[in-house]
C-alpha positions as CSV (number, residue, x, y, z in Angstrom):
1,X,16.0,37.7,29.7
2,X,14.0,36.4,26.7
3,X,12.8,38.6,24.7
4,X,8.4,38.6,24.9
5,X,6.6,37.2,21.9
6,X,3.6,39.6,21.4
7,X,0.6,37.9,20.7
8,X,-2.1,40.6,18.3
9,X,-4.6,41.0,15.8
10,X,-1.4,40.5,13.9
11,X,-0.7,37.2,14.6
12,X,-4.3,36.2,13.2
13,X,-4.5,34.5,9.6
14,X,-6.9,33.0,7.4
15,X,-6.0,30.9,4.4
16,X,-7.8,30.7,1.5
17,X,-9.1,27.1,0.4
18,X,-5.8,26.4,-1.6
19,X,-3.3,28.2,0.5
20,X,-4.6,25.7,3.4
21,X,-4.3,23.0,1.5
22,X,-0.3,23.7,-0.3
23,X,0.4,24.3,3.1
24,X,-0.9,21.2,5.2
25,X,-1.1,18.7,2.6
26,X,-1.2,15.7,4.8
27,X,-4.6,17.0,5.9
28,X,-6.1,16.3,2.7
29,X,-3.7,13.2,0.9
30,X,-2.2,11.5,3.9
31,X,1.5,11.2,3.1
32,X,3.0,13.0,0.3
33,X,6.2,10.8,-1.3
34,X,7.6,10.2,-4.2
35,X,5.7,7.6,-5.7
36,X,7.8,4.8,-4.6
37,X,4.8,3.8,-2.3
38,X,1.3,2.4,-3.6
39,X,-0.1,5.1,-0.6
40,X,2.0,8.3,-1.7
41,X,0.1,11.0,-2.5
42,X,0.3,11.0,-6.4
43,X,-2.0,8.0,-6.6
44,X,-4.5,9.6,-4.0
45,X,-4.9,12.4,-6.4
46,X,-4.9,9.9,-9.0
47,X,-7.7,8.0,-7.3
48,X,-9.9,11.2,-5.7
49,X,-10.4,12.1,-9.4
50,X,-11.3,8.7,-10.4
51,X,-13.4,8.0,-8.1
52,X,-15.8,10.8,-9.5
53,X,-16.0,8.9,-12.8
54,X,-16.5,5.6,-10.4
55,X,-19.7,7.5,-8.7
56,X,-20.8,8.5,-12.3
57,X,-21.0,4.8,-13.3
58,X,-22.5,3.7,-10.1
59,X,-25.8,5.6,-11.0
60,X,-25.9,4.5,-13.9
61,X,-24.0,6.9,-16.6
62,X,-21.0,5.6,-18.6
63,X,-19.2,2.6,-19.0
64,X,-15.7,4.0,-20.0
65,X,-13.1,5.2,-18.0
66,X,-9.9,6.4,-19.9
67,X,-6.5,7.3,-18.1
68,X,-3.3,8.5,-19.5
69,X,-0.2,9.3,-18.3
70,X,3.0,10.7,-19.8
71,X,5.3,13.0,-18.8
72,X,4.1,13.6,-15.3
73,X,0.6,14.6,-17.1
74,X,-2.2,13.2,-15.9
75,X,-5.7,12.5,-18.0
76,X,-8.7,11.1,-16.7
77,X,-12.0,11.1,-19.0
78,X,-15.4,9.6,-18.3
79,X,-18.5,9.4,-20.2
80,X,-20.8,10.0,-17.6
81,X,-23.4,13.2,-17.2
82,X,-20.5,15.8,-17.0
83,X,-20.3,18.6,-14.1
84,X,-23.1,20.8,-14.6
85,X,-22.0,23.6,-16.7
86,X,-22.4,26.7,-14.3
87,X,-20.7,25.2,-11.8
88,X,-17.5,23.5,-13.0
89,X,-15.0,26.2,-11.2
90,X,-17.0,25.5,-8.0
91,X,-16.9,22.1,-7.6
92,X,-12.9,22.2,-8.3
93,X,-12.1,24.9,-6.5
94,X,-14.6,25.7,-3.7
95,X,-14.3,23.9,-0.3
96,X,-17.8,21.9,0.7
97,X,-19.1,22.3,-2.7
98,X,-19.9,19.1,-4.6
99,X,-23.3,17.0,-5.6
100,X,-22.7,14.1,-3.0
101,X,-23.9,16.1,-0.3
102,X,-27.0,15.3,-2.3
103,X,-28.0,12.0,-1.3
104,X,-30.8,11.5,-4.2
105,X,-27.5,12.1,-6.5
106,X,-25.5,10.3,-5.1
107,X,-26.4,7.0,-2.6
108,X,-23.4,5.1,-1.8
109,X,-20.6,7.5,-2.5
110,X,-16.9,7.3,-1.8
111,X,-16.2,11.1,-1.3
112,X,-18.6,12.6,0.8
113,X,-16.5,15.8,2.2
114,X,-16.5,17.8,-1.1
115,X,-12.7,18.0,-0.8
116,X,-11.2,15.4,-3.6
117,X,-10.7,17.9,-6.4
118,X,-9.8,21.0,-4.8
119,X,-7.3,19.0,-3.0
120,X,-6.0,17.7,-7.2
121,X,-6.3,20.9,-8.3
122,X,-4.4,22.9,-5.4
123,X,-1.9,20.3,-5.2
124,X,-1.1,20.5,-9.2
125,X,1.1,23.4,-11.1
126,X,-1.4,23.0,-13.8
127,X,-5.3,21.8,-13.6
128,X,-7.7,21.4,-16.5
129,X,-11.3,20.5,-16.4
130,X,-13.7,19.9,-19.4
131,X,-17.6,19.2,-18.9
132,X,-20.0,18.4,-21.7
133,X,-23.4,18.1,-21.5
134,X,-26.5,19.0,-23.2
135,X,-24.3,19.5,-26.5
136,X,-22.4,22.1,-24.5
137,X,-18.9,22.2,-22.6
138,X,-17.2,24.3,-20.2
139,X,-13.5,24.5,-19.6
140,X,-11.3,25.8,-16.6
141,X,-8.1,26.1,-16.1
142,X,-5.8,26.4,-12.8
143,X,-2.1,26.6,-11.7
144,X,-1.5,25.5,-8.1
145,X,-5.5,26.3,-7.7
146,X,-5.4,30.2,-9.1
147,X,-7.9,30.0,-11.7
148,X,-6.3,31.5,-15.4
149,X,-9.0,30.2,-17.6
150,X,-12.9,30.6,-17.2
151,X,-14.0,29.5,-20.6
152,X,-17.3,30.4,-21.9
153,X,-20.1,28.1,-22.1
154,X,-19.7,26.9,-26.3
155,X,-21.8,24.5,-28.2
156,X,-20.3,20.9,-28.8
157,X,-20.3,17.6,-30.9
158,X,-18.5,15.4,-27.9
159,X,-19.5,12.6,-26.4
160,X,-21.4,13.4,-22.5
161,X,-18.6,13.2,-19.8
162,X,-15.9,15.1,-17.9
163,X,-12.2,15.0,-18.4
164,X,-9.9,16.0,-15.9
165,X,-5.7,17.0,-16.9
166,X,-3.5,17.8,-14.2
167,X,0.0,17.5,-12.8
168,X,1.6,17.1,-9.6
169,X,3.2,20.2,-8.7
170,X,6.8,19.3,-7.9
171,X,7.3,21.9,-5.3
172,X,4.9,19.9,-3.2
173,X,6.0,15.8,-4.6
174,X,9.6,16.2,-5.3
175,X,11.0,14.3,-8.1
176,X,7.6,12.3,-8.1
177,X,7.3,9.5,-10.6
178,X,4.4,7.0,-11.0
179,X,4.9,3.6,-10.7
180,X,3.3,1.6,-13.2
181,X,2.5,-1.4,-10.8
182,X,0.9,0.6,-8.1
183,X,-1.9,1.9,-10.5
184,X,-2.9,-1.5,-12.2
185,X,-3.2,-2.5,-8.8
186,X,-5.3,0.3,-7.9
187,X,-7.5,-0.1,-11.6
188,X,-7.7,-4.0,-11.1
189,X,-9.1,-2.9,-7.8
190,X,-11.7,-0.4,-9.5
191,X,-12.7,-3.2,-12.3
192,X,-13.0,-5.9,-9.6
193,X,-15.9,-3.8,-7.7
194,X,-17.4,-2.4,-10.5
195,X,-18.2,-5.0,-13.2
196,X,-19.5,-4.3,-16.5
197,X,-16.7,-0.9,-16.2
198,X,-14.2,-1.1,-18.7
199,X,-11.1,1.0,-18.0
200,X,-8.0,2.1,-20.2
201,X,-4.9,2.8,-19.1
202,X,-2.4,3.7,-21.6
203,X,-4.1,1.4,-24.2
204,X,-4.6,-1.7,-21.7
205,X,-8.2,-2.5,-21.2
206,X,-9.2,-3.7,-17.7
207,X,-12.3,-5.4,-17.3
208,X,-13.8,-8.3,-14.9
209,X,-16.7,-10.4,-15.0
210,X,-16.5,-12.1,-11.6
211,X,-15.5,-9.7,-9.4
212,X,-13.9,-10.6,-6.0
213,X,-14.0,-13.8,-7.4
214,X,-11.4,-12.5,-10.2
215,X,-9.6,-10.1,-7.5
216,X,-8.7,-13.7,-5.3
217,X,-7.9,-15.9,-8.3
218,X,-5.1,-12.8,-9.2
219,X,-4.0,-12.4,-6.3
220,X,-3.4,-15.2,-4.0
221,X,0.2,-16.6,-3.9
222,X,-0.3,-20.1,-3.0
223,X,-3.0,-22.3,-4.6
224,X,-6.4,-22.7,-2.7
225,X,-7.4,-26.0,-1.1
226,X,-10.6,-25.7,-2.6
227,X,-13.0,-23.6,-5.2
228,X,-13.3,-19.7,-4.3
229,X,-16.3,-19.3,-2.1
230,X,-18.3,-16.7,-3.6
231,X,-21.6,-15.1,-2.7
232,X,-23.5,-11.5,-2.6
233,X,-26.5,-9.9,-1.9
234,X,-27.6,-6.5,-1.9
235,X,-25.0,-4.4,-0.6
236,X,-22.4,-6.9,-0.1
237,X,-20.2,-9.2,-2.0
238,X,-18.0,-11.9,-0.2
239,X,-15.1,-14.5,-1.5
240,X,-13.0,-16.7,0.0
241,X,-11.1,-19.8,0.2
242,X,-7.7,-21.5,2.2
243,X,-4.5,-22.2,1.0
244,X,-1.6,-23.4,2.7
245,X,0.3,-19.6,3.3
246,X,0.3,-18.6,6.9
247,X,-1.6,-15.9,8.7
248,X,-4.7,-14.3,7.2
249,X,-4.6,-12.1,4.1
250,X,-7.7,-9.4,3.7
251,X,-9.2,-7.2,0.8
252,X,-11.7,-5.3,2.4
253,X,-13.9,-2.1,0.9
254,X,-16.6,0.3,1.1
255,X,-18.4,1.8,-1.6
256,X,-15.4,0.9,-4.2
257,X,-13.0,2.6,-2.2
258,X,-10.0,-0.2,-0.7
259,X,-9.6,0.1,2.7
260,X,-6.0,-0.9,3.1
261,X,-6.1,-0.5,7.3
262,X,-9.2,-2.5,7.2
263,X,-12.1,-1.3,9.9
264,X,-15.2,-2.6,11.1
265,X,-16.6,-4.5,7.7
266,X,-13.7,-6.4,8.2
267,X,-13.7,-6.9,11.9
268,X,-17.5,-8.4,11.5
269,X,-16.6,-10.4,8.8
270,X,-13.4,-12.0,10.7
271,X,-16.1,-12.3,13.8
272,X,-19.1,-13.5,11.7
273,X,-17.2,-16.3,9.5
274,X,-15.7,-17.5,12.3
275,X,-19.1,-17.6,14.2
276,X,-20.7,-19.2,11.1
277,X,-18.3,-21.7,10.8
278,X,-18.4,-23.3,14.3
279,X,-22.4,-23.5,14.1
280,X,-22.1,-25.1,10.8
281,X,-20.2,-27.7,12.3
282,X,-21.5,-27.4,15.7
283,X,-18.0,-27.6,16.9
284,X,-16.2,-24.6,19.4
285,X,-13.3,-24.0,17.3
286,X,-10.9,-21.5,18.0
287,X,-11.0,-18.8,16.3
288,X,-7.2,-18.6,15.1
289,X,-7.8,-22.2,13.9
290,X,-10.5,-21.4,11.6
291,X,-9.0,-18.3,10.0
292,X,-5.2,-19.3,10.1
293,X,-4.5,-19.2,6.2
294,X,-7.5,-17.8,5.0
295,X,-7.6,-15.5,2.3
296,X,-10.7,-13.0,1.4
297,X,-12.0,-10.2,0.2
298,X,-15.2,-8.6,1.3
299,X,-16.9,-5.3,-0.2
300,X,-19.9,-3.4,1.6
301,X,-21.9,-0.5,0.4
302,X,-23.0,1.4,2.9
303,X,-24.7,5.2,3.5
304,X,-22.7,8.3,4.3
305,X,-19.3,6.3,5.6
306,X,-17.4,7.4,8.3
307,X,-13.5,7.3,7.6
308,X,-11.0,7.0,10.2
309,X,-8.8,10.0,7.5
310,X,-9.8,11.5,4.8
311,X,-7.8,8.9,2.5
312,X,-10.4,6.7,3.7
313,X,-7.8,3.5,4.4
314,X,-10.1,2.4,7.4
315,X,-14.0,2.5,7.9
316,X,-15.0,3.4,11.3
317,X,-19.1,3.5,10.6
318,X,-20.2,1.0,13.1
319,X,-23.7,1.0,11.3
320,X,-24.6,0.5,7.3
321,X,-27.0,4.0,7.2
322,X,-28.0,6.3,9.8
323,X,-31.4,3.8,10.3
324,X,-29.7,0.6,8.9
325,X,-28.3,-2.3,11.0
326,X,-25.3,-2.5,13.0
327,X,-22.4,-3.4,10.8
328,X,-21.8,-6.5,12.8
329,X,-25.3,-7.9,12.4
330,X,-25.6,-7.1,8.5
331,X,-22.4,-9.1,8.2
332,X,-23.5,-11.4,10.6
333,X,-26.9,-12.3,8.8
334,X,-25.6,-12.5,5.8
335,X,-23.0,-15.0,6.1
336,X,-25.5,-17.0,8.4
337,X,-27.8,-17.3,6.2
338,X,-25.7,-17.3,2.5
339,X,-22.5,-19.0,3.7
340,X,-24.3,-21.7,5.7
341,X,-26.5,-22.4,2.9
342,X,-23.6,-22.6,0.6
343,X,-21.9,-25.1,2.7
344,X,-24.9,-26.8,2.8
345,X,-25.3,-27.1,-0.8
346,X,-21.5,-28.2,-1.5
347,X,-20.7,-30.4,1.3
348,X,-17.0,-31.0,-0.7
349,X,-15.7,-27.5,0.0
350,X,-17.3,-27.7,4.0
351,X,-15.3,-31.1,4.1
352,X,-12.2,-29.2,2.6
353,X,-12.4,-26.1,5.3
354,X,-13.1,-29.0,8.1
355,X,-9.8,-30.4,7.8
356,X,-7.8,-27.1,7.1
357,X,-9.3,-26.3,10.6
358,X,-8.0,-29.6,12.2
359,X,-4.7,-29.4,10.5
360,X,-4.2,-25.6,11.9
361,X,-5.2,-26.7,15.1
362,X,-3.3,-29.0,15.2
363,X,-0.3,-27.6,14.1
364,X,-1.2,-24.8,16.6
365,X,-0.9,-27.1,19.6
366,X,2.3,-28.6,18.5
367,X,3.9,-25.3,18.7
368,X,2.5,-25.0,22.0
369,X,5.1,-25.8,24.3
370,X,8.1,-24.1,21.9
371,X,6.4,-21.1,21.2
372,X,6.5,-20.4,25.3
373,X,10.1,-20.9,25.4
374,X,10.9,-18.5,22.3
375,X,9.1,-16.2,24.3
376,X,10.8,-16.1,27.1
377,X,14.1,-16.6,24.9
378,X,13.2,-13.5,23.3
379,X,12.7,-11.4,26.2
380,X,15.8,-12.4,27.5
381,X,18.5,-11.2,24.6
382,X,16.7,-8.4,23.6
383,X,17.0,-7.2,27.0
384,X,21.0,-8.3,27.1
385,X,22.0,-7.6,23.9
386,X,19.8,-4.6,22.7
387,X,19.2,-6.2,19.2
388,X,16.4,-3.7,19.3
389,X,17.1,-0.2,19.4
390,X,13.2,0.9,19.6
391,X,11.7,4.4,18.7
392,X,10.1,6.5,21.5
393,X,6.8,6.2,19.5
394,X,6.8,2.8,21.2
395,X,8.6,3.4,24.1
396,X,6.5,6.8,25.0
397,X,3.1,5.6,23.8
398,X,2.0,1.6,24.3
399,X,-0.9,1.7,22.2
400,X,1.2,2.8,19.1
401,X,-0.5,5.9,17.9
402,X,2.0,6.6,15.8
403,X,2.2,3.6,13.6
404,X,1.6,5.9,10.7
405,X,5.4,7.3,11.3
406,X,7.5,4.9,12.6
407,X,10.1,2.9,10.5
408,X,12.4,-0.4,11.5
409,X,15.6,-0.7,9.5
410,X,16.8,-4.3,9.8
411,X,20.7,-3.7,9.0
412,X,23.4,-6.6,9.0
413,X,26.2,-6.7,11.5
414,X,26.6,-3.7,14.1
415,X,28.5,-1.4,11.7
416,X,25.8,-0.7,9.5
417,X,23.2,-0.7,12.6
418,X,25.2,1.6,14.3
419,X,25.9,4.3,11.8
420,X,22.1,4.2,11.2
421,X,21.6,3.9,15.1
422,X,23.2,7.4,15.4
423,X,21.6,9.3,13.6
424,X,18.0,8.2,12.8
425,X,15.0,9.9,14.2
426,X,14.7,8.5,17.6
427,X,10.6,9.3,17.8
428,X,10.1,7.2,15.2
429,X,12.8,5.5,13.3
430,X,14.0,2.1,15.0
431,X,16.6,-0.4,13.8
432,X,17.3,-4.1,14.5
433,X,20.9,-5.8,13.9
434,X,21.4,-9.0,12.4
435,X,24.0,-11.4,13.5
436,X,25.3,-12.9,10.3
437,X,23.3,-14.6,7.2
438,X,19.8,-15.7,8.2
439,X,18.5,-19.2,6.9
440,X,17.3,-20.3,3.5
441,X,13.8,-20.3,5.3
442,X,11.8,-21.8,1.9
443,X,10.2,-25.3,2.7
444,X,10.3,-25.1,6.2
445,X,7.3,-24.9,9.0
446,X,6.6,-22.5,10.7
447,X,7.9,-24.5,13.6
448,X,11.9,-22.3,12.8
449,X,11.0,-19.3,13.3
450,X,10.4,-19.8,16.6
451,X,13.7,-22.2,17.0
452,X,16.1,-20.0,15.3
453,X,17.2,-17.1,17.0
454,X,16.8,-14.3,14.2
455,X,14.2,-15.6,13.2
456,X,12.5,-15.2,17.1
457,X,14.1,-12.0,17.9
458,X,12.6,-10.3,14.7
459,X,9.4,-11.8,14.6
460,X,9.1,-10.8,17.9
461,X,10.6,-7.0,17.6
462,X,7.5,-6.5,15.0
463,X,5.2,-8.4,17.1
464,X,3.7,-10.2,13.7
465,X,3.4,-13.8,15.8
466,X,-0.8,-13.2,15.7
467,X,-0.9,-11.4,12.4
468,X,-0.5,-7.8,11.7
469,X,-3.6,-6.0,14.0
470,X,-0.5,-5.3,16.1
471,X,2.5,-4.8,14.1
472,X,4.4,-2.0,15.2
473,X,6.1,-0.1,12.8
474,X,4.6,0.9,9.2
475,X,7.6,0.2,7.4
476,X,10.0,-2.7,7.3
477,X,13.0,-1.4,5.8
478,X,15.7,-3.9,4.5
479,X,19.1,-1.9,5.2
480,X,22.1,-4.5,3.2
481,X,25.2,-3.8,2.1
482,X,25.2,-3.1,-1.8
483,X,27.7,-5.9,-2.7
484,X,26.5,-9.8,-3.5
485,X,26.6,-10.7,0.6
486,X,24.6,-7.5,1.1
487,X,22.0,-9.6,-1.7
488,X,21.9,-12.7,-0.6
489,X,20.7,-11.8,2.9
490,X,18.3,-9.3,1.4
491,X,16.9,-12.6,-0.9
492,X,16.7,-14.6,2.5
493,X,14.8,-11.9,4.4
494,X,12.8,-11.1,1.7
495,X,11.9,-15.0,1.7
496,X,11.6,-15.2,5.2
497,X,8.2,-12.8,5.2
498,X,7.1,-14.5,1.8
499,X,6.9,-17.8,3.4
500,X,6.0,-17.2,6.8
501,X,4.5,-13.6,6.9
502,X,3.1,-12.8,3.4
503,X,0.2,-10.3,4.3
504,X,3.1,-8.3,5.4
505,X,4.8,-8.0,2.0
506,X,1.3,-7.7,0.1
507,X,0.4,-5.0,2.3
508,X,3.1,-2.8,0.9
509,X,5.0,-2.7,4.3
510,X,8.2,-4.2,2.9
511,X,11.2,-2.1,1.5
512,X,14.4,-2.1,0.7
513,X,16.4,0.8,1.4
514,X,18.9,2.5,-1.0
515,X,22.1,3.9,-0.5
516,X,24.5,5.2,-2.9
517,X,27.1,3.2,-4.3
518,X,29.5,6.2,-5.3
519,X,30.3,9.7,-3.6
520,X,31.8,11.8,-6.0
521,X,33.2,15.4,-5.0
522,X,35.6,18.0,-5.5
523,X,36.6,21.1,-2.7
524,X,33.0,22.9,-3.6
525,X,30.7,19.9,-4.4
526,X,29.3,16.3,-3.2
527,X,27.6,14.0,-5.5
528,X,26.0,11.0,-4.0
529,X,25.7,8.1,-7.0
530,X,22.6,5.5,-6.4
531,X,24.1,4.1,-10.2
532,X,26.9,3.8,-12.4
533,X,25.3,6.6,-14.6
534,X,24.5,9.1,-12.1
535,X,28.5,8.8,-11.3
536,X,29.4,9.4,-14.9
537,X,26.9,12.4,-15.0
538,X,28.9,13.6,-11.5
539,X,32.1,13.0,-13.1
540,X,30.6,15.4,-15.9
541,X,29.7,17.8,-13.9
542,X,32.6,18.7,-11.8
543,X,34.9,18.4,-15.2
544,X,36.5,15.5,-14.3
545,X,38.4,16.5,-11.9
546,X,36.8,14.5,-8.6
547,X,37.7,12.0,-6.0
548,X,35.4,8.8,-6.1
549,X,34.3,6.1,-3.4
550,X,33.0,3.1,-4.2
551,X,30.9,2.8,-1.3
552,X,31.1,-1.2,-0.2
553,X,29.2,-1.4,3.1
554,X,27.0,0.9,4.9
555,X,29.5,0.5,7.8
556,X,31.7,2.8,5.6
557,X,29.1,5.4,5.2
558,X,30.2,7.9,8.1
559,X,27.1,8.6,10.3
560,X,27.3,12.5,9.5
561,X,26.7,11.3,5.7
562,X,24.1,8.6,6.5
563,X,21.4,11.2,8.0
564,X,20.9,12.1,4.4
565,X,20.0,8.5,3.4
566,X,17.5,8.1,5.8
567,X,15.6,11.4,6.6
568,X,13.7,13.4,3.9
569,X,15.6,12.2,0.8
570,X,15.6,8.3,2.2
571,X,14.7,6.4,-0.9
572,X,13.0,2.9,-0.2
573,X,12.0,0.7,-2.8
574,X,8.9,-1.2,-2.1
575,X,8.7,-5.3,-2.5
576,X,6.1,-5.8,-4.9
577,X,4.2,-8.8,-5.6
578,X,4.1,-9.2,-9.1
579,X,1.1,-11.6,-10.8
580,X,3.5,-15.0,-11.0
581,X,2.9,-17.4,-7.5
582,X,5.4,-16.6,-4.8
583,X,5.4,-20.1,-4.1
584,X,6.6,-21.1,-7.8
585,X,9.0,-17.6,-7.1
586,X,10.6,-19.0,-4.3
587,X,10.7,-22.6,-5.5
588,X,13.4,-21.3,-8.3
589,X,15.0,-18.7,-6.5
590,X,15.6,-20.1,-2.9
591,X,14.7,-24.5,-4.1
592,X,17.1,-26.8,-4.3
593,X,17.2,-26.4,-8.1
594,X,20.5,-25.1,-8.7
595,X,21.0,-25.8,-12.2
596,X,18.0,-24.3,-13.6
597,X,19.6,-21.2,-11.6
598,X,22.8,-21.2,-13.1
599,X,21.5,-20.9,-16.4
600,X,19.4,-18.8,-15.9
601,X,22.0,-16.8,-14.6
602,X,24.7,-16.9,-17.5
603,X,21.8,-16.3,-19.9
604,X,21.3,-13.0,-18.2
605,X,24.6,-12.2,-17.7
606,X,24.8,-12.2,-21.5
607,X,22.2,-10.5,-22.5
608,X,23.8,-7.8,-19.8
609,X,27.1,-7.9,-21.7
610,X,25.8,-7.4,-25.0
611,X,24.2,-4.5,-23.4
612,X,27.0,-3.2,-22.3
613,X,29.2,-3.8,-25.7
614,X,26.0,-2.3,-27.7
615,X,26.5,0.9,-25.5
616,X,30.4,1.6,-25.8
617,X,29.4,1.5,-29.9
């Protein structure tokens, strides 16, 4: 007989504010990570404390924003008012303490919840906090929230402003690192909304002048058909244009803050333009025809936001203020009366939109008739040959609640898939085999995906044929051998979703998945190599006395080893966009130019050697 779990007083506990938060994390920060993804919870600490200085310029005080970061140290100074002096430990380290709950302070804020900082400061092994103001400054300092230093109030000579120092703790982010890439993207983001700020980041200056307007010029990937559309009013800024990408591609926000899961600013502005549009023209478009390959970026300021989580990815206010508008009629009347104007006024870039509509549509009908057959097609072998081996996320739970969670790894062959298959995490982990090298896809219509079986079965497993509203895992993982086959199908994959699903890449739901190339051992230890130095340092370690495998396929990798590659410890690298146009990427990489890509493969190849001679010296 079991024994009986007594149920007391005993059993009662309450946390203090940072206890609570060490120990539910994802509460506070969403996702913790490593840093390898633009969403782990480095950059949201990162961001919670910028976004203080963001509020500070907002109303008015400073024009600065410097950020340093070296050796896992983090620095963040504005020039703004500064934290009032008597309560600087409070507002770090006291829950529901902070001046936004003051609207007169603060209007349009990001952080509302009086959480952002405590969360920082509980979440780092070391915290520092300097305010000056009235010629005075105050400093505090915490480890993993304990406060160790409650400075006295002293007279100063520095500049008005708060700086903020802290650092990760690594108990919580193990072996964090910050990825260079995912915070320009996140400061571009900041300077784009905020015009007139300059920010520094490690000596580079970030500053815009147009903003959306600059945010769409960097960072569309195909050329537009026309000039960027832009326009504003109080409380809203809107651009756009059309290029000749597929599927639609969003920047939405709200009060500065990027809302990467969208909400309903950007469901009234997909519903609005589209609206607009057909009583511009006075024609009943459909709707897929008049945003297929539109790209924009729409920002809204709004009062006391409502967040679907508290890392604020997706708005779920339906209204602009507790007595403003619905969000879908401030959208609504401002794009009907702006947007039509506009149109009115340039009847060039109407005539340009016009026929991108008619050419979508008709490109739309044309895949009419296929698109049913690849359908059904698709039904058929995935029910026959289990390409898909789904998660019970999706099996369990239709509307796909769990989206956060759930993984895909798209391995080739049924080796690798199988290994995986065995022992991934069946609630949400789900993997998809290929059947031998995919197609160059670059150049073609969209017309192949649905006529070539991969292509089908895997657009269909993510269910990405109408955009990504209903994709249905968070993470695309690109599971290849580590040898040159293993290469060249991740270069065709990875130019499959640039050409025919981009939004998908951009988004930051592309990886590739890393598995080491060496396993290095003796009768007491295992060393798993992701690179030719990390063997050597194994080899080191164990004396040199160890037997090494060169790990070829992950159809070698027995299943009892692979667990560790793709639970806790699973290292993905995200695809990143960088600022050069994917469509001149792809042009050299997967065109017909083979030359230029010979040479430009024996110059590297040099410059590799001589790398390699310069370190045996």
């Amino acid at each position: 007989m079991a024994e009986e779990v007594q149920y007391t007083e005993d059993n009662i506990r309450s946390l203090d504010w940072k206890e609570h938060i060490r120990m539910r994390p994802g509460m506070y920060i969403g996702k913790l990570g490593d840093g390898t993804a633009y969403d782990d919870g480095i950059y949201v600490l990162l961001k919670e404390v910028i976004d203080n200085c963001i509020d500070e310029f907002v109303m008015g005080n400073g024009r600065t924003i410097e950020i340093s970061i070296k050796d896992k140290f983090v620095k963040v100074r504005d020039y703004g008012r500064g934290v009032p002096l008597g309560k600087v430990v409070d507002v770090v380290s006291k829950i529901n303490t902070g001046g936004k709950y003051d609207s007169k302070a603060f209007k349009k804020s990001v952080g509302l919840n009086g959480v952002g900082t405590k969360a920082v400061n509980a979440l780092s092994d070391y915290f520092r906090i300097e305010s000056t103001r009235d010629e005075k400054i105050k400093v505090a300092e915490f480890v993993r929230g304990e406060l160790t230093l409650d400075g006295d109030i002293e007279t100063s000579s520095r500049r008005k402003g708060t700086k903020v120092i802290f650092r990760p703790d690594e108990k919580i982010f193990n072996n964090f690192q910050y990825r260079t890439q995912h915070i320009e993207r996140m400061l571009w983001n900041y300077a784009y909304l905020n015009r007139g700020l300059t920010i520094i980041f490690n000596g580079e200056k970030y500053l815009s002048e147009k903003g959306l307007f600059d945010l769409l010029e960097r960072n569309m990937s195909d050329k537009p058909l026309y000039p960027i559309v832009h326009i504003e009013a109080e409380d809203i800024e809107v651009a756009f244009t059309h290029t000749n990408s597929y599927g639609e591609e969003y920047y939405s926000f709200v009060n500065g803050q990027h809302t990467t899961q969208g909400g309903t600013h950007q469901g009234a502005f997909r519903e609005a333009y589209v609206k607009t549009i057909r009583e511009h023209f006075q024609k009943d478009y459909e709707a897929v025809d008049v945003r297929s390959s539109v790209v924009a970026a729409v920002s809204v300021k709004v009062m006391e936001p409502v967040f679907e989580s508290q890392t604020k990815t997706k708005l779920g206010s339906t209204d602009v203020g507790p007595d403003g508008p619905s969000m879908r009629a401030f959208v609504t009347d401002f794009l009907k009366k702006h947007l039509d104007n506009y149109l009115h006024k340039n009847p060039e870039i109407a005539e340009a939109i016009q026929r991108k509509i008619i050419q979508s549509e008709r490109e739309r009908k044309d895949l009419a008739g296929i698109k049913k057959l690849a359908r059904k097609r698709a039904k058929e072998v995935s029910l026959h040959n289990k390409k898909l081996r789904d998660c019970r996320a999706h099996l369990n739970d239709k509307k796909g609640n769990r989206l956060e969670e759930t993984t895909i790894f798209i391995t080739e062959g049924d080796s690798a898939s199988g290994s995986i298959t065995k022992v991934r995490d069946v609630n949400t982990q789900a993997v998809f085999s290929l059947k031998g090298k995919p197609l160059n896809s670059y150049g073609l219509t969209k017309k192949i995906v649905y006529e070539n079986e991969e292509f089908n079965l895997l657009q269909a497993a993510l269910n990405i044929e109408d955009g990504l509203d209903d994709l249905r895992y968070n993470k695309v993982v690109l599971a290849t051998d580590a040898d040159v086959d293993g290469m060249h199908i991740r270069l065709l994959l990875m130019t499959f979703f640039l050409q025919f699903f981009p939004e998908l890449v951009k988004n930051g739901h592309l990886h590739v998945l890393s598995t080491p190339l060496f396993r290095v051992r003796d009768k007491k230890q295992t060393f798993y190599c992701y690179s030719e130095q990390e063997r050597k340092e194994a080899i080191a370690k164990l004396k040199g006395k160890a037997e090494i495998t060169r790990f070829k396929g992950l159809g070698e990798i027995s299943p009892d080893e692979f667990k560790h590659f793709i639970g806790e410890e699973m290292r993905l690298e995200p695809v990143v966009i960088g600022k050069e146009s994917v469509n001149d990427m792809m042009k050299f990489y997967m065109g017909k130019n083979t030359p230029d890509r010979q040479e430009f493969i024996i110059e590297n190849l040099k410059v590799e050697l001589d790398m390699v001679e310069e370190d045996k010296v």
